[in-house]
Every structure is written in structure tokens, then in C-alpha cells.
C-alpha positions as CSV (number, residue, x, y, z in Angstrom):
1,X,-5.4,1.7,4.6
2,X,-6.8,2.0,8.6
3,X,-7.2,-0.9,10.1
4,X,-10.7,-2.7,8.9
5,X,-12.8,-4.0,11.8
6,X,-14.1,-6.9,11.4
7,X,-17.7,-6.2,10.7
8,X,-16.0,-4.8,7.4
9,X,-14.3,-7.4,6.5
10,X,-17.4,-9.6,6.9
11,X,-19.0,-7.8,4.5
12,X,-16.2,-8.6,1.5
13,X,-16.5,-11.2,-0.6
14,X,-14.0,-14.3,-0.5
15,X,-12.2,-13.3,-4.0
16,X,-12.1,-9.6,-2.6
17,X,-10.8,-10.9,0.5
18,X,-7.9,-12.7,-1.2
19,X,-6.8,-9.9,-2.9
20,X,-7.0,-7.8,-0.1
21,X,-4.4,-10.3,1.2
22,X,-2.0,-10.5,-1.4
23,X,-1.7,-7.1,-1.0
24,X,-1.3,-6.7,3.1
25,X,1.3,-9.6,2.1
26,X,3.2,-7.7,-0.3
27,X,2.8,-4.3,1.4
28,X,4.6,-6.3,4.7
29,X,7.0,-7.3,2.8
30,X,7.9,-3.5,1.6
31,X,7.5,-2.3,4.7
32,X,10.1,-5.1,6.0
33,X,12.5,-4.1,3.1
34,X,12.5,-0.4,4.1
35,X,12.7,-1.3,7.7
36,X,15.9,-3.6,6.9
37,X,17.4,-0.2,4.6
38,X,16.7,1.9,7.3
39,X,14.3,4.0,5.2
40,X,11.4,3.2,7.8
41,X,11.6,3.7,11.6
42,X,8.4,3.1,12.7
43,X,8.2,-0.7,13.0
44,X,4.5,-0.3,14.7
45,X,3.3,-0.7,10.9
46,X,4.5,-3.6,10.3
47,X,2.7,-4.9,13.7
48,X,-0.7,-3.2,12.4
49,X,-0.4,-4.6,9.1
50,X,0.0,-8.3,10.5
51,X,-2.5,-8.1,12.5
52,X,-5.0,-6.7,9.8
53,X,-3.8,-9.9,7.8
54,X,-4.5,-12.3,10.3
55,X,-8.2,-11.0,10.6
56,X,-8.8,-11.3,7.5
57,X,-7.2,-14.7,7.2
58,X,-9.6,-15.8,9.9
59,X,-12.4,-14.5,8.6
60,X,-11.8,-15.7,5.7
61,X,-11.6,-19.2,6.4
62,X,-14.5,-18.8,8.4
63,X,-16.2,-17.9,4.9
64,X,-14.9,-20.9,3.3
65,X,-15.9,-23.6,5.7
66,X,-19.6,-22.2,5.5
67,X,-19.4,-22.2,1.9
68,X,-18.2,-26.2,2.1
69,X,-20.6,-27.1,4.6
């Protein structure tokens, strides 16, 4: 996946959104492993991939505190 801007993001719903992390989480987590068995070089996806998580970690909380409120 390219990297979603955050207008696209916004656009997700919450449960789509948490999937959408579980799976950044468990794609980092390959990408790590590969990294570690030397089967990956480029550790810039790893970088892209964190970042993409924390976006949609933010926005995602900013989702759920309007939705307590």
C-alpha cells in the first residue's frame, strides 16, 4: 500500500481503521523479520510503514474521543 494521506484516512470508518492497523502492525513486524534475515535491505519501509501507523493511530483516536463526547 502508498502511503494514505490523511484526508483518506478520515474518510474510514473506526472498525476499518483498526484493521487497517492490525495489519501495518503485522506487516512491520515481517518487514523487521526479513530485515533481521537479511532478506530485505531497504530499511526506508519499515520507516514509511511506522509512520503510516502512527497516522492512522492519531486519527483514530481523534475519531473516538468525538464519538465519546
Amino acid at each position: 500500500m502508498i502511503a494514505m494521506k490523511t484526508v483518506e484516512i478520515r474518510k474510514l470508518s473506526t472498525a476499518e481503521m483498526t484493521n487497517e492497523c492490525n495489519r501495518l502492525r503485522e506487516e512491520i513486524a515481517e518487514l523487521r523479520r526479513r530485515i533481521a534475515l537479511g532478506e530485505q535491505t531497504d530499511v526506508r519501509v519499515v520507516r514509511n510503514k511506522r509512520k503510516d501507523l502512527a497516522r492512522m493511530l492519531t486519527v483514530l483516536s481523534e475519531q473516538l474521543i468525538k464519538e465519546i463526547k
